[in-house]
C-alpha positions in Angstrom: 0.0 0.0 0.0 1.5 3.4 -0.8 0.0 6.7 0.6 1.4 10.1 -0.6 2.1 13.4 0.7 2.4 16.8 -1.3 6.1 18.3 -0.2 5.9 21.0 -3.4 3.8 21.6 -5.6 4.5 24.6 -8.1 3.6 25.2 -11.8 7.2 23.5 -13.1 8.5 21.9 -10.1 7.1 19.1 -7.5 8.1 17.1 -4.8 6.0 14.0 -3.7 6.7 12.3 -0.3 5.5 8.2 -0.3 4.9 6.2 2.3 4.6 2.7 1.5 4.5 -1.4 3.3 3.5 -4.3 2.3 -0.1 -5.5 3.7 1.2 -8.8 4.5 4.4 -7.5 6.5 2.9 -3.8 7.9 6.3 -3.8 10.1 8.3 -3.4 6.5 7.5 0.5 6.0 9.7 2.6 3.5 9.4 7.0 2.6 10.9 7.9 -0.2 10.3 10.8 -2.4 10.1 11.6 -6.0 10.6 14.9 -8.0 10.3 16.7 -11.4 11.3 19.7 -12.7 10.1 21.0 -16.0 12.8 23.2 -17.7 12.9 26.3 -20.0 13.8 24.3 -22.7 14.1 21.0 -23.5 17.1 20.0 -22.2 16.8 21.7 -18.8 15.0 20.0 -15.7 14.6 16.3 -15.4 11.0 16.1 -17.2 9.6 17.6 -20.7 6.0 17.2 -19.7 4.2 20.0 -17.9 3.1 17.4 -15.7 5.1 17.4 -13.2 2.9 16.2 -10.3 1.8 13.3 -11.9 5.5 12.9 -12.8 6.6 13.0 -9.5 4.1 11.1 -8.1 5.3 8.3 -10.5 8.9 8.8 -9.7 7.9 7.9 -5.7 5.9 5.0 -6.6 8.5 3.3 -8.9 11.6 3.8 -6.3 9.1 2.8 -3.4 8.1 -0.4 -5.1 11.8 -1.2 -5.7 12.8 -0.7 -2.2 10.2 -3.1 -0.8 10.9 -5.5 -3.2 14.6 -5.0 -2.3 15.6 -4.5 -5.8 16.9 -0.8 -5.2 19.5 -2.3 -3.2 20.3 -4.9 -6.4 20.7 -1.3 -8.6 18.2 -1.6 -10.4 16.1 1.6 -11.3 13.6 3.1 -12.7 14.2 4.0 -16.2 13.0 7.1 -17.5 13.3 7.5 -22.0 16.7 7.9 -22.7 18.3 6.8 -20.0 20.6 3.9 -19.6 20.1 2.0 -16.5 19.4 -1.7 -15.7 15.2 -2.2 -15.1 13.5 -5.3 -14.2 
């Protein structure tokens, strides 16, 4: 289960705080957070999208999943487009 909490929230910029366990195992509880930041032009900031909420929000998920699964400690990552990182 994953809960989230707004840190930020600004037009090109967010910050999303999660707080996740696994129903099963409640005593196995991770926060992590996840950000975005739309730049000026394209290759500014870490997203394109003017969605940076959603963005963020996605960003916390993903690394919260992979940290109760234990596979953040394995390196693996989320990928974003473009990006070369190992993913499940």
């Amino acid at each position: 289960m994953v809960m989230y909490e707004v840190v930020k929230c600004e037009p090109s910029f967010a910050v999303i705080k999660a707080y996740a366990h696994i129903m099963d195992k409640p005593d196995i509880q991770i926060e992590t957070f996840g950000s975005a930041l739309k730049g000026a032009t394209y290759n500014e900031g870490n997203c394109n999208s003017w969605y940076v909420a959603e963005m963020a929000e996605k960003r916390a998920l993903s690394r919260s999943v992979l940290k109760l699964t234990g596979f953040y400690e394995l390196g693996v990552f989320y990928q974003r487009k473009n990006q070369q990182r190992r993913t499940i």
